[in-house]
Structures are given as C-alpha cells and as structure tokens.
CHARMM-style PDB file with segment names, atoms N, HN, CA, C and O in Angstrom:
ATOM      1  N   UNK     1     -15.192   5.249   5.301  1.00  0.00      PROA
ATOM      2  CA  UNK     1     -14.691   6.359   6.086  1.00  0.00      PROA
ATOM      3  C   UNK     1     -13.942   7.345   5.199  1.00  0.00      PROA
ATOM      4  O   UNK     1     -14.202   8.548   5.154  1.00  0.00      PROA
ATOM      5  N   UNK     2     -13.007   6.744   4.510  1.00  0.00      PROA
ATOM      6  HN  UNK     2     -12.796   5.768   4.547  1.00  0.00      PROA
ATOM      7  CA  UNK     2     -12.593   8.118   3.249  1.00  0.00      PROA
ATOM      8  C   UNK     2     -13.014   8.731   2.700  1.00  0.00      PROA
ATOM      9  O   UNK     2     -12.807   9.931   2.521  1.00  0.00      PROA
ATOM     10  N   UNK     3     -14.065   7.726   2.087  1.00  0.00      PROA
ATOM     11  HN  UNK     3     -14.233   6.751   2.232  1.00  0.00      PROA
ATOM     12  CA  UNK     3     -14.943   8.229   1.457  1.00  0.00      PROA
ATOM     13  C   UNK     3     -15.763   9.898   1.371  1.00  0.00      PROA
ATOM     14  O   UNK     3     -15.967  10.723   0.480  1.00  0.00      PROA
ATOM     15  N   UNK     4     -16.127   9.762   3.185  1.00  0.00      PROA
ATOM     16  HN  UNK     4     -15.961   9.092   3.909  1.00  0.00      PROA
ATOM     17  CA  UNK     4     -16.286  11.342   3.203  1.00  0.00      PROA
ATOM     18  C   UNK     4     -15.629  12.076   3.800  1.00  0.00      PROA
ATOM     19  O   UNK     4     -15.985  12.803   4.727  1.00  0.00      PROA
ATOM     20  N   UNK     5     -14.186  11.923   3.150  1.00  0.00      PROA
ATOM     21  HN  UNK     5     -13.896  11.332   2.397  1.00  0.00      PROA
ATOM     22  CA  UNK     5     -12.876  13.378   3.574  1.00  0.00      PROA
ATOM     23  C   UNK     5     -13.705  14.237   2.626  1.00  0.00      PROA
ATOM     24  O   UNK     5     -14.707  14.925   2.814  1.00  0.00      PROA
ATOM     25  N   UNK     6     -13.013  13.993   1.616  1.00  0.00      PROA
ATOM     26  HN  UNK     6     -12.198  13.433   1.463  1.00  0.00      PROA
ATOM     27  CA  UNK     6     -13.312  15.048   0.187  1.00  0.00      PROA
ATOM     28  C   UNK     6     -11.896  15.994   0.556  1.00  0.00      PROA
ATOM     29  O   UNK     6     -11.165  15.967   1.546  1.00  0.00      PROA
ATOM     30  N   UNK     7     -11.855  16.863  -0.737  1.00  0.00      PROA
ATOM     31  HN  UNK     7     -12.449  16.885  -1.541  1.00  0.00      PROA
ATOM     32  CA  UNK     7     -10.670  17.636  -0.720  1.00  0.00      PROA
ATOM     33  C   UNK     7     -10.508  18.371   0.273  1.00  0.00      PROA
ATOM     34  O   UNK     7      -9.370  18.450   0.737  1.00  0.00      PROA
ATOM     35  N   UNK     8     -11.606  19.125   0.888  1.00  0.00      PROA
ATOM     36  HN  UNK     8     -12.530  19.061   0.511  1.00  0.00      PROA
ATOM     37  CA  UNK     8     -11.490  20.187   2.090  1.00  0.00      PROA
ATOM     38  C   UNK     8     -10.851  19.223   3.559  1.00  0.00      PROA
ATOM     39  O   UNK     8     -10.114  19.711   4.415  1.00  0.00      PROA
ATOM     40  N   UNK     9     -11.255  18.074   3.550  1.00  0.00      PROA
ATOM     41  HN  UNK     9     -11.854  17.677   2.855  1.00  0.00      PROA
ATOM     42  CA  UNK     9     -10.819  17.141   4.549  1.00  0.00      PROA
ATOM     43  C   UNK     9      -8.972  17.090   4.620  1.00  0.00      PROA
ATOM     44  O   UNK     9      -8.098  17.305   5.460  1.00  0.00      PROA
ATOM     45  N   UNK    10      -9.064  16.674   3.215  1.00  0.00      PROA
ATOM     46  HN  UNK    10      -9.775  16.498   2.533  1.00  0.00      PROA
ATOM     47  CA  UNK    10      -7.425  16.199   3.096  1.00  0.00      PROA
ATOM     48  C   UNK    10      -6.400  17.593   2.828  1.00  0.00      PROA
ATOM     49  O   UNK    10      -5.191  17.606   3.059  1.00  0.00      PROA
ATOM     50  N   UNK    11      -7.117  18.620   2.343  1.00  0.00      PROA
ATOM     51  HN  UNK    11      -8.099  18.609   2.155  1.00  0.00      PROA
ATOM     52  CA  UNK    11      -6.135  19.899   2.451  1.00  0.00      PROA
ATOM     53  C   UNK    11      -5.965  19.959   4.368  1.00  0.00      PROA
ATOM     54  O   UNK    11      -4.888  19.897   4.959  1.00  0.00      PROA
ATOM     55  N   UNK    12      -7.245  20.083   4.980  1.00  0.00      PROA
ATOM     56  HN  UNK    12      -8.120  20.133   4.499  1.00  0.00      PROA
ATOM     57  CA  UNK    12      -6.831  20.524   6.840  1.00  0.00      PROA
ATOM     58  C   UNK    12      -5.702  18.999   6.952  1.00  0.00      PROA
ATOM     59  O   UNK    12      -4.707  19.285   7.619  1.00  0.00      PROA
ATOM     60  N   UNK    13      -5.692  17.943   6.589  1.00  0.00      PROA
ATOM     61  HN  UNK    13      -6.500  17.711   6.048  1.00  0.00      PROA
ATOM     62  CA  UNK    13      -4.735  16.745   6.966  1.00  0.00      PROA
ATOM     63  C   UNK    13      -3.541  17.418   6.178  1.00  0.00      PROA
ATOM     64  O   UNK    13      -2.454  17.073   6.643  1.00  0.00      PROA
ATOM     65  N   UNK    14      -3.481  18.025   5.430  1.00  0.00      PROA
ATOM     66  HN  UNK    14      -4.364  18.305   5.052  1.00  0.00      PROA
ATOM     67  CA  UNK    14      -1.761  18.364   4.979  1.00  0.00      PROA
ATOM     68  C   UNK    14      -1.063  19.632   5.793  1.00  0.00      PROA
ATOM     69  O   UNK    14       0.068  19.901   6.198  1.00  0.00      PROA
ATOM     70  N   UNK    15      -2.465  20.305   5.803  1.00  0.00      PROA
ATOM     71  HN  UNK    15      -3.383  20.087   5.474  1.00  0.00      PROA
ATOM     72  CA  UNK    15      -1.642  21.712   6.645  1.00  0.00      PROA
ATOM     73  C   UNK    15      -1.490  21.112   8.465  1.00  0.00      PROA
ATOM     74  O   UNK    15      -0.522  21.389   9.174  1.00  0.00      PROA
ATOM     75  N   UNK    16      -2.730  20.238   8.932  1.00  0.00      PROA
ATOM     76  HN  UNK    16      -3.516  20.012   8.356  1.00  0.00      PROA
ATOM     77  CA  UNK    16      -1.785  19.697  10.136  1.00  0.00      PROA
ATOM     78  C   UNK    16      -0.542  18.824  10.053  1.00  0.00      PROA
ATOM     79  O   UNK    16       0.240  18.731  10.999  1.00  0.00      PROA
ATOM     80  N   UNK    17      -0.349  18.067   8.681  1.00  0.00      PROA
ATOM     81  HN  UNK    17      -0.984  18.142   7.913  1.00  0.00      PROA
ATOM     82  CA  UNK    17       0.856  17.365   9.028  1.00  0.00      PROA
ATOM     83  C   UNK    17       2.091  18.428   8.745  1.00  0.00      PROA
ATOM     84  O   UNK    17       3.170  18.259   9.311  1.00  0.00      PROA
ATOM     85  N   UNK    18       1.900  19.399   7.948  1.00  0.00      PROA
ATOM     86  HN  UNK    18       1.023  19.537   7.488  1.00  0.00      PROA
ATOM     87  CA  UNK    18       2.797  20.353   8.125  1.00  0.00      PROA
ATOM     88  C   UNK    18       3.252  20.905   8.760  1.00  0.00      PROA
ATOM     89  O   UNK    18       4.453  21.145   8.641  1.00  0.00      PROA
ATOM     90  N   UNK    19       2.273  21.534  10.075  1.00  0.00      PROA
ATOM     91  HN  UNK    19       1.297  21.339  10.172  1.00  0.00      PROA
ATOM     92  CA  UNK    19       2.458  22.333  11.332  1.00  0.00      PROA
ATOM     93  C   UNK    19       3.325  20.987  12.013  1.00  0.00      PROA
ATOM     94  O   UNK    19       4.353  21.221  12.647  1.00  0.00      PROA
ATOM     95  N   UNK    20       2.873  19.677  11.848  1.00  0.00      PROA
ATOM     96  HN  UNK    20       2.037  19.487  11.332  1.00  0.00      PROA
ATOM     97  CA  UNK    20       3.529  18.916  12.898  1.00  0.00      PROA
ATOM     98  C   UNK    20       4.548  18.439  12.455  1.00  0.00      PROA
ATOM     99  O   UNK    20       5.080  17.744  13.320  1.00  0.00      PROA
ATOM    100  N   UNK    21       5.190  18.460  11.383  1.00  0.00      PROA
ATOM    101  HN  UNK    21       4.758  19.024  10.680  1.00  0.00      PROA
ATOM    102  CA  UNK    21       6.379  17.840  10.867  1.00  0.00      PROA
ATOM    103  C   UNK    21       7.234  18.762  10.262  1.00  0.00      PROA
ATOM    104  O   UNK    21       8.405  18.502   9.984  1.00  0.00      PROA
ATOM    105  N   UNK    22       6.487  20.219   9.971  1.00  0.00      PROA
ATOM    106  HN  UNK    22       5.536  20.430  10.196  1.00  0.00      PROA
ATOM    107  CA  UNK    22       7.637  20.875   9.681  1.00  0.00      PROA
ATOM    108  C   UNK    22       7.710  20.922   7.776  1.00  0.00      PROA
ATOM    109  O   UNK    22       7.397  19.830   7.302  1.00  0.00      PROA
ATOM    110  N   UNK    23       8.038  21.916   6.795  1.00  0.00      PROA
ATOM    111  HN  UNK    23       8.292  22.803   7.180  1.00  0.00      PROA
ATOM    112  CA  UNK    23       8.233  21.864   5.799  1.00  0.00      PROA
ATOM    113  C   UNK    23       9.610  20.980   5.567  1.00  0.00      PROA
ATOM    114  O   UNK    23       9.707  20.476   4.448  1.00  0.00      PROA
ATOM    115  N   UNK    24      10.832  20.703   6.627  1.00  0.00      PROA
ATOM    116  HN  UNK    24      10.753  21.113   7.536  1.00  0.00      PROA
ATOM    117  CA  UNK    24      12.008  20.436   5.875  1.00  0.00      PROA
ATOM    118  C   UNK    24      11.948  18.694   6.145  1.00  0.00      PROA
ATOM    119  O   UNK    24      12.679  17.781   5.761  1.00  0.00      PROA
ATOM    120  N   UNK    25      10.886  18.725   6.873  1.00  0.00      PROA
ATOM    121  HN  UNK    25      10.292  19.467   7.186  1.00  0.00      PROA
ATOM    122  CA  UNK    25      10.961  17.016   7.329  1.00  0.00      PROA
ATOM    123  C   UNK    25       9.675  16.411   6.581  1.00  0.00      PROA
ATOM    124  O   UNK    25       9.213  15.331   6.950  1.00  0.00      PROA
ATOM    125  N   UNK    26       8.964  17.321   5.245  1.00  0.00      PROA
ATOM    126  HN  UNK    26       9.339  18.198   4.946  1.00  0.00      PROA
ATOM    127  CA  UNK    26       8.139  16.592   4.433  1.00  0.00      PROA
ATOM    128  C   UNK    26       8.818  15.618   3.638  1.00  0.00      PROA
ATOM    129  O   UNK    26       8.511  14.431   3.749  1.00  0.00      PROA
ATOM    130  N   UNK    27       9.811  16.040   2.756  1.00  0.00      PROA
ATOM    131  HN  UNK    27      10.059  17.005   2.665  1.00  0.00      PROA
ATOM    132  CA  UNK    27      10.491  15.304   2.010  1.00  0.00      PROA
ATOM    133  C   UNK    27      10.657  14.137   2.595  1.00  0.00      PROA
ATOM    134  O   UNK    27      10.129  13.138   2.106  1.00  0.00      PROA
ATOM    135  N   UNK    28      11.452  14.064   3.793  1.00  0.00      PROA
ATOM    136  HN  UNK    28      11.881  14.876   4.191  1.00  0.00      PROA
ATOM    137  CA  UNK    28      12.080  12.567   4.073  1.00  0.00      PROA
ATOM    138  C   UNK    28      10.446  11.703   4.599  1.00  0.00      PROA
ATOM    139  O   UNK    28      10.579  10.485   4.722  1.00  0.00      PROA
ATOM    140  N   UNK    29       9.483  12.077   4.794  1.00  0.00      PROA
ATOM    141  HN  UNK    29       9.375  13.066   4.694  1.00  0.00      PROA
ATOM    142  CA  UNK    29       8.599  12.159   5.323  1.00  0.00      PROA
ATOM    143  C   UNK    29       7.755  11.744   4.317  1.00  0.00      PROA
ATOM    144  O   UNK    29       6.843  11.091   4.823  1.00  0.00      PROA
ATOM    145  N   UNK    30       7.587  11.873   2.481  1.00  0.00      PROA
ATOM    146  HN  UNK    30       8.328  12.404   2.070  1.00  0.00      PROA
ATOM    147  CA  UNK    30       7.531  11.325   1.781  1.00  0.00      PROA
ATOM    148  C   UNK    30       7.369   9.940   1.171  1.00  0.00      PROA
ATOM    149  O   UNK    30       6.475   9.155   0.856  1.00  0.00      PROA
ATOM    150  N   UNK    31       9.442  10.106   1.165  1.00  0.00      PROA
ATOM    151  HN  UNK    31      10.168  10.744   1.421  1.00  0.00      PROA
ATOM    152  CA  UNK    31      10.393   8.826   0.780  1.00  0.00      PROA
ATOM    153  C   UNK    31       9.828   7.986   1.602  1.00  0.00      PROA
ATOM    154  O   UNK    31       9.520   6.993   0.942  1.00  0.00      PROA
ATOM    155  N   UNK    32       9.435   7.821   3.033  1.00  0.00      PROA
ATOM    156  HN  UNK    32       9.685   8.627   3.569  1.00  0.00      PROA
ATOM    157  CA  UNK    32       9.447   6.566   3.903  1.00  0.00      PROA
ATOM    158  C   UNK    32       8.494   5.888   3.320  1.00  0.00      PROA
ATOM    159  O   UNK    32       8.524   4.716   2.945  1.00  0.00      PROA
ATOM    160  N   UNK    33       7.260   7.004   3.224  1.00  0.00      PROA
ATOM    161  HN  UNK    33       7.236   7.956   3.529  1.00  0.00      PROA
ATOM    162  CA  UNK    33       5.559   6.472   3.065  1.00  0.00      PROA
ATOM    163  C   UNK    33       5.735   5.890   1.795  1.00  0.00      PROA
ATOM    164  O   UNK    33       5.635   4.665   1.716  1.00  0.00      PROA
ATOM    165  N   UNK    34       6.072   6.806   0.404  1.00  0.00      PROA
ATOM    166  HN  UNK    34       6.154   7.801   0.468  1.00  0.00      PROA
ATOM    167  CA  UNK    34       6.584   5.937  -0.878  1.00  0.00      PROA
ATOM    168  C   UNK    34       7.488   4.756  -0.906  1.00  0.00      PROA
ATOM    169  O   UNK    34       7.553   4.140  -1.970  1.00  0.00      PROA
ATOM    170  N   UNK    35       8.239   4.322   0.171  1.00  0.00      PROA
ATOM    171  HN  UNK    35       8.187   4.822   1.036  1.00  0.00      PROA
ATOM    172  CA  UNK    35       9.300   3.144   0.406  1.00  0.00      PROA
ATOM    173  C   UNK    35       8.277   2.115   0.948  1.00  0.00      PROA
ATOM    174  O   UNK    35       8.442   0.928   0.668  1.00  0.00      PROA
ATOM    175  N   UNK    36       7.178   2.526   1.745  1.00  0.00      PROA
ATOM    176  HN  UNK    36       7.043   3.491   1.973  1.00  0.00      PROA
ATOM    177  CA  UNK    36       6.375   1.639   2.690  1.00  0.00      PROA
ATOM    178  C   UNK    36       5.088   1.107   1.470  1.00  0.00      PROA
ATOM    179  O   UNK    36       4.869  -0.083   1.242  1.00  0.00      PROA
ATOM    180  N   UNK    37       4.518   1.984   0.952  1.00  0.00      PROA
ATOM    181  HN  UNK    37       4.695   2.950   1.138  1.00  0.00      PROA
ATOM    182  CA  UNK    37       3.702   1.529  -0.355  1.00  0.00      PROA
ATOM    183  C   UNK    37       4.198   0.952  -1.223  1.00  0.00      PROA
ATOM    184  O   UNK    37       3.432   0.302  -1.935  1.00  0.00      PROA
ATOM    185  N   UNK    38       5.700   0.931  -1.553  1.00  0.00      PROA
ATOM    186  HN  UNK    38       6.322   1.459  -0.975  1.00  0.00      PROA
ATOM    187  CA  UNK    38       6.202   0.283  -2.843  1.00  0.00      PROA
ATOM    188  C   UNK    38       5.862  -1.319  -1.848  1.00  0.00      PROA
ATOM    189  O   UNK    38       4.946  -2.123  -2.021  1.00  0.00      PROA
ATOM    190  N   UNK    39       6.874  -1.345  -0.913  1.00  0.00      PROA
ATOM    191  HN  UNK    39       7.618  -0.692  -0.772  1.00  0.00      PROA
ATOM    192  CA  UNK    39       6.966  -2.632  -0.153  1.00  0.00      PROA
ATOM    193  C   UNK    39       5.964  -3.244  -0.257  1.00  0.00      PROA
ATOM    194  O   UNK    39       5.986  -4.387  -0.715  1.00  0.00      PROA
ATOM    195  N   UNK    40       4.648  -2.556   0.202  1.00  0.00      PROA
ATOM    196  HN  UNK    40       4.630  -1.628   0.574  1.00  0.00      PROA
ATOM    197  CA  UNK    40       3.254  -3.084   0.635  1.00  0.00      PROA
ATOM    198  C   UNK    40       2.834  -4.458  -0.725  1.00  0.00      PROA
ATOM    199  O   UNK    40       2.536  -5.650  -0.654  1.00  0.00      PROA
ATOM    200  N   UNK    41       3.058  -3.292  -2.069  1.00  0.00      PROA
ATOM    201  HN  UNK    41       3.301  -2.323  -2.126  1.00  0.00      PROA
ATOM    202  CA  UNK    41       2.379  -3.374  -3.302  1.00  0.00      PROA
ATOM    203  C   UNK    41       3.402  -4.558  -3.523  1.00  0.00      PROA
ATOM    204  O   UNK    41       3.137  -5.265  -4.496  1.00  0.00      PROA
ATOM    205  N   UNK    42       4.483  -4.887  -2.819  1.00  0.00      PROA
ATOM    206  HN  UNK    42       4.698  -4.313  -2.029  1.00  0.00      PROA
ATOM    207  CA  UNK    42       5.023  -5.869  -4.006  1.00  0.00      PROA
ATOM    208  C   UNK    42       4.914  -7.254  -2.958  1.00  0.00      PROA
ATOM    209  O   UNK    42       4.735  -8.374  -3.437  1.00  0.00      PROA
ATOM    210  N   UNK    43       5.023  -7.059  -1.714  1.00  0.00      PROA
ATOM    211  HN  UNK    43       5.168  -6.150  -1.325  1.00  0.00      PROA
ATOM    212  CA  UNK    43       4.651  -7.906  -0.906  1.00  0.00      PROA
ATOM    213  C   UNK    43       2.894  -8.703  -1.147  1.00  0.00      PROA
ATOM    214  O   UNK    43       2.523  -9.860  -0.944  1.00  0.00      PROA
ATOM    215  N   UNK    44       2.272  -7.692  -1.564  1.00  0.00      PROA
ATOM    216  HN  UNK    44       2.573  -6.753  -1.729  1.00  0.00      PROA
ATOM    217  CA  UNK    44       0.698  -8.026  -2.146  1.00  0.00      PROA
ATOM    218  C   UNK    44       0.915  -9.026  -3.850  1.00  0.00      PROA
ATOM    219  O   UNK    44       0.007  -9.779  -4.200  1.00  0.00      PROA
ATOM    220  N   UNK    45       1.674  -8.932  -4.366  1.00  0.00      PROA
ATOM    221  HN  UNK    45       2.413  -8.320  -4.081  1.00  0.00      PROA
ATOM    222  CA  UNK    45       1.730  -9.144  -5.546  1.00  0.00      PROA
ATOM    223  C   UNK    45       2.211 -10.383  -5.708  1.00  0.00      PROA
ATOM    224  O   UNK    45       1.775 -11.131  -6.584  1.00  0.00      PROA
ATOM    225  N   UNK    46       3.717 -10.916  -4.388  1.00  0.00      PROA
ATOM    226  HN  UNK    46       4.071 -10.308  -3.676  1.00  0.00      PROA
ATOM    227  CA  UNK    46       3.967 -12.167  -4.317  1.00  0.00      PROA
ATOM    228  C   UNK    46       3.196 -13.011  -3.486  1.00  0.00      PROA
ATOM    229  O   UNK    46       3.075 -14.225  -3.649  1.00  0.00      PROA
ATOM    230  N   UNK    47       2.624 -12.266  -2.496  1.00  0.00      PROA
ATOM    231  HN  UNK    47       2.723 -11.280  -2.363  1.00  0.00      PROA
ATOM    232  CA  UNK    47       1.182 -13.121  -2.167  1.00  0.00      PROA
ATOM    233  C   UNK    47       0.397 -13.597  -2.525  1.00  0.00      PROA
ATOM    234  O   UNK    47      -0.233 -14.496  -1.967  1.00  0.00      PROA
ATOM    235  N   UNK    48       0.155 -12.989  -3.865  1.00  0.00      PROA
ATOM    236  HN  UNK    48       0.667 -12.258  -4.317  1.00  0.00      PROA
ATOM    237  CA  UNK    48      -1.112 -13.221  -4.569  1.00  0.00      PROA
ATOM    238  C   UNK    48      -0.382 -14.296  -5.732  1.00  0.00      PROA
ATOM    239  O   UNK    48      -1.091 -15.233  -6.100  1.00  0.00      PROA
ATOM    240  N   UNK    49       1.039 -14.179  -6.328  1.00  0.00      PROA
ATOM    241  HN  UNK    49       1.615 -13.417  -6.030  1.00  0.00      PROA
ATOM    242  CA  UNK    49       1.188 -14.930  -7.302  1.00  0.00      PROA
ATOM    243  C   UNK    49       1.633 -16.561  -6.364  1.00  0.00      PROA
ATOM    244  O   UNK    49       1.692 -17.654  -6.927  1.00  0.00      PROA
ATOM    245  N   UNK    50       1.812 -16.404  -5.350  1.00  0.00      PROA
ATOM    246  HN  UNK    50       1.764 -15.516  -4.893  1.00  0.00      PROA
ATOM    247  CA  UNK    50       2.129 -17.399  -4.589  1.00  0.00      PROA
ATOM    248  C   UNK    50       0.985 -18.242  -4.583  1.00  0.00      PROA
ATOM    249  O   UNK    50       1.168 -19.433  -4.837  1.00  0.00      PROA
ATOM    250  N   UNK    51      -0.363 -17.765  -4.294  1.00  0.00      PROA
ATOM    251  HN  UNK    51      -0.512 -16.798  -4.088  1.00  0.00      PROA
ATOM    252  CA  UNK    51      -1.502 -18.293  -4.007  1.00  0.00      PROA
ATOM    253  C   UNK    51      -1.432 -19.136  -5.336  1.00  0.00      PROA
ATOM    254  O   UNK    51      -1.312 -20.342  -5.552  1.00  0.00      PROA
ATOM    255  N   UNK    52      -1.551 -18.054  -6.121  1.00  0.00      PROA
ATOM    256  HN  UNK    52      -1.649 -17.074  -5.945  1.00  0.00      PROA
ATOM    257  CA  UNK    52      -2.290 -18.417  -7.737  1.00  0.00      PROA
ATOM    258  C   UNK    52      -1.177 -19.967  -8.138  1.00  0.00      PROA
ATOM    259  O   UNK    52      -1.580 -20.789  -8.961  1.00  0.00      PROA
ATOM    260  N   UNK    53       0.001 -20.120  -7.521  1.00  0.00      PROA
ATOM    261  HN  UNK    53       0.328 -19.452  -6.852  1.00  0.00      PROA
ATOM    262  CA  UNK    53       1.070 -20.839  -8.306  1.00  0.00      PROA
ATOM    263  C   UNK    53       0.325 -22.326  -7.199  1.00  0.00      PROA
ATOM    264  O   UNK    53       0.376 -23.474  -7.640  1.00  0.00      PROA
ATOM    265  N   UNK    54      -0.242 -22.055  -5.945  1.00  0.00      PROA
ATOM    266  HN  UNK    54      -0.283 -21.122  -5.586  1.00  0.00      PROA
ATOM    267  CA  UNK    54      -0.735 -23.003  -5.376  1.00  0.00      PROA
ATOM    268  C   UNK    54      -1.902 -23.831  -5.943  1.00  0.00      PROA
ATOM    269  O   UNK    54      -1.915 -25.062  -5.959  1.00  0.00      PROA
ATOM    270  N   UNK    55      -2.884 -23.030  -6.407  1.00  0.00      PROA
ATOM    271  HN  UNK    55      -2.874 -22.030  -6.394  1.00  0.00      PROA
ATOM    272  CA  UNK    55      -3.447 -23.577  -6.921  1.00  0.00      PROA
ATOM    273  C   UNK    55      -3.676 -24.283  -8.387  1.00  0.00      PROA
ATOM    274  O   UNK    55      -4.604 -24.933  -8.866  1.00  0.00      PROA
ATOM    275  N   UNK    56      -2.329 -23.828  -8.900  1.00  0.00      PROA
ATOM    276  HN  UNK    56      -1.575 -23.300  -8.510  1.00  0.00      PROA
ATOM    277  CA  UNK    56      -2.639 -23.906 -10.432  1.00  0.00      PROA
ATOM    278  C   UNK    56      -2.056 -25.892  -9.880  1.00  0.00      PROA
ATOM    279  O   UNK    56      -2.520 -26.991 -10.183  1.00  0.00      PROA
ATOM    280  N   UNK    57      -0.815 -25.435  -8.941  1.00  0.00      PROA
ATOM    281  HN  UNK    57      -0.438 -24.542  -8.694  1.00  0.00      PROA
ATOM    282  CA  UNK    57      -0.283 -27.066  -8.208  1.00  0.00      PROA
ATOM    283  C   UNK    57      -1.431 -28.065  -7.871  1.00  0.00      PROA
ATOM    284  O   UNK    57      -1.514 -29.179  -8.388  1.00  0.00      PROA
ATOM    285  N   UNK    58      -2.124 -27.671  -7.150  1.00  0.00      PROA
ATOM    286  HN  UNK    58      -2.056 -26.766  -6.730  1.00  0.00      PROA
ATOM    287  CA  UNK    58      -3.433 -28.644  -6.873  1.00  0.00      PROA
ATOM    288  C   UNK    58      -4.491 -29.098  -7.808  1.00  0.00      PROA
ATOM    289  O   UNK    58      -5.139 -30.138  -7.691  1.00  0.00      PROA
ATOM    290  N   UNK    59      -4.614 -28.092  -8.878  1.00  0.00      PROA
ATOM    291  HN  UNK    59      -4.088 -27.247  -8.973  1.00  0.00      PROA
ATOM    292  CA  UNK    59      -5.159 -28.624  -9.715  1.00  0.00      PROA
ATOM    293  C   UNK    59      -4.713 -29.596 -11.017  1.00  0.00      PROA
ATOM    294  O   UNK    59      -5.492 -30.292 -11.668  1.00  0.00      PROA
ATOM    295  N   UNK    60      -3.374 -29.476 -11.215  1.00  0.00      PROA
ATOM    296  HN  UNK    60      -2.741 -28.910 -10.686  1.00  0.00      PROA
ATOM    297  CA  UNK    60      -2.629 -30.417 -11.763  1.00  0.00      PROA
ATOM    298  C   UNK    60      -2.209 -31.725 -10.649  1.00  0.00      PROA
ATOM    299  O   UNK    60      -1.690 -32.680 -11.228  1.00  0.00      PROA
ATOM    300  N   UNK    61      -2.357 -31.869  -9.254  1.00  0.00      PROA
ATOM    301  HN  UNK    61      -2.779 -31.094  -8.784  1.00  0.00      PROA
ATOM    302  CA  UNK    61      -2.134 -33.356  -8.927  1.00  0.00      PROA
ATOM    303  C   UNK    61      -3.557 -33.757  -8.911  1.00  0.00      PROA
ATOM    304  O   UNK    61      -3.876 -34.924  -8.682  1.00  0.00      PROA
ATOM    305  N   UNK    62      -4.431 -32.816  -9.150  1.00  0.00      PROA
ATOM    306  HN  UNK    62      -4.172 -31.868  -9.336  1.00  0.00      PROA
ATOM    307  CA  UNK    62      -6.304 -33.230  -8.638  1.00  0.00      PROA
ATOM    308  C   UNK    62      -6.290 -34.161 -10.313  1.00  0.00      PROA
ATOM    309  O   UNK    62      -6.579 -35.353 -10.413  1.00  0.00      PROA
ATOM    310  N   UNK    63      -5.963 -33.428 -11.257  1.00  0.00      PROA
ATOM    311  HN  UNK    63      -5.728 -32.460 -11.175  1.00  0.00      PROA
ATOM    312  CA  UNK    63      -5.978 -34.171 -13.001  1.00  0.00      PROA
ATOM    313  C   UNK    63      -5.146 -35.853 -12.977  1.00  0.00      PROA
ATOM    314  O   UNK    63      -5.371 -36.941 -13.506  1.00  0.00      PROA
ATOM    315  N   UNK    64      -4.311 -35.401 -12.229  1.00  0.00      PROA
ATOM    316  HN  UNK    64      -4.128 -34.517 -11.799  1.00  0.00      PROA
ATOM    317  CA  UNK    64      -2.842 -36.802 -12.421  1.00  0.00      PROA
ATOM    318  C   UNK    64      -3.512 -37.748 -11.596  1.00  0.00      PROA
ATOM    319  O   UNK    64      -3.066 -38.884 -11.758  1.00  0.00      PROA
ATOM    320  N   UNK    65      -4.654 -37.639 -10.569  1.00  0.00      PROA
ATOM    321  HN  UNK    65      -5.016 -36.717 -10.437  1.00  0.00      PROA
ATOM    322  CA  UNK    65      -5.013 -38.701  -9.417  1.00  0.00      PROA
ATOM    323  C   UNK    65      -6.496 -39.587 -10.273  1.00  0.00      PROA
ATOM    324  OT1 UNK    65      -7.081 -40.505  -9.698  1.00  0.00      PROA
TER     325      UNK     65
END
C-alpha cells in the first residue's frame, strides 16, 4: 500500500495534516511520533534480543542433556 503514495501522495498527506493540525501544533506533533518510534524501535530490539538469549538457553541445556 505505500508503496504507491510516491512523493505527490505524501506532499497532499502533509499539507492535509497541516490544514488539520495547524503550523504551531506540528512541532509538538513531531516530538510525540519521534517519542513513539524511538519506543517502538527499542521495544523491537529487546524483543528480539530476548528471543535470541532464549534460544541461545535451549540450546545449551539441549548440549548438557
């Protein structure tokens, strides 16, 4: 589905979020979305090292048995 915005897509998505949010409420409007992606990315990262620490566990009691 993103795939076919293309730039002309995502310029009409900035000038409507503009009309609807206003130039002075981009900024904070920003920060949230950059606060919500940092979260996302690090929440993804201990998920994933969590997994990886599971299995590295199972495969060391699978060796010891």
């Amino acid at each position: 589905m993103l795939q076919n915005i293309g730039f002309p897509g995502l310029l009409m998505i900035l000038v409507v979020v503009l009309i609807i949010f206003g130039p002075s409420k981009l900024p904070e409007l920003g920060r949230a979305v950059g606060r919500t992606l940092h979260e996302f990315k690090s929440s993804a990262k201990e998920l994933v090292s969590d997994t990886k620490e599971d299995v590295i566990e199972k495969q060391e009691t699978a060796k010891q048995s």
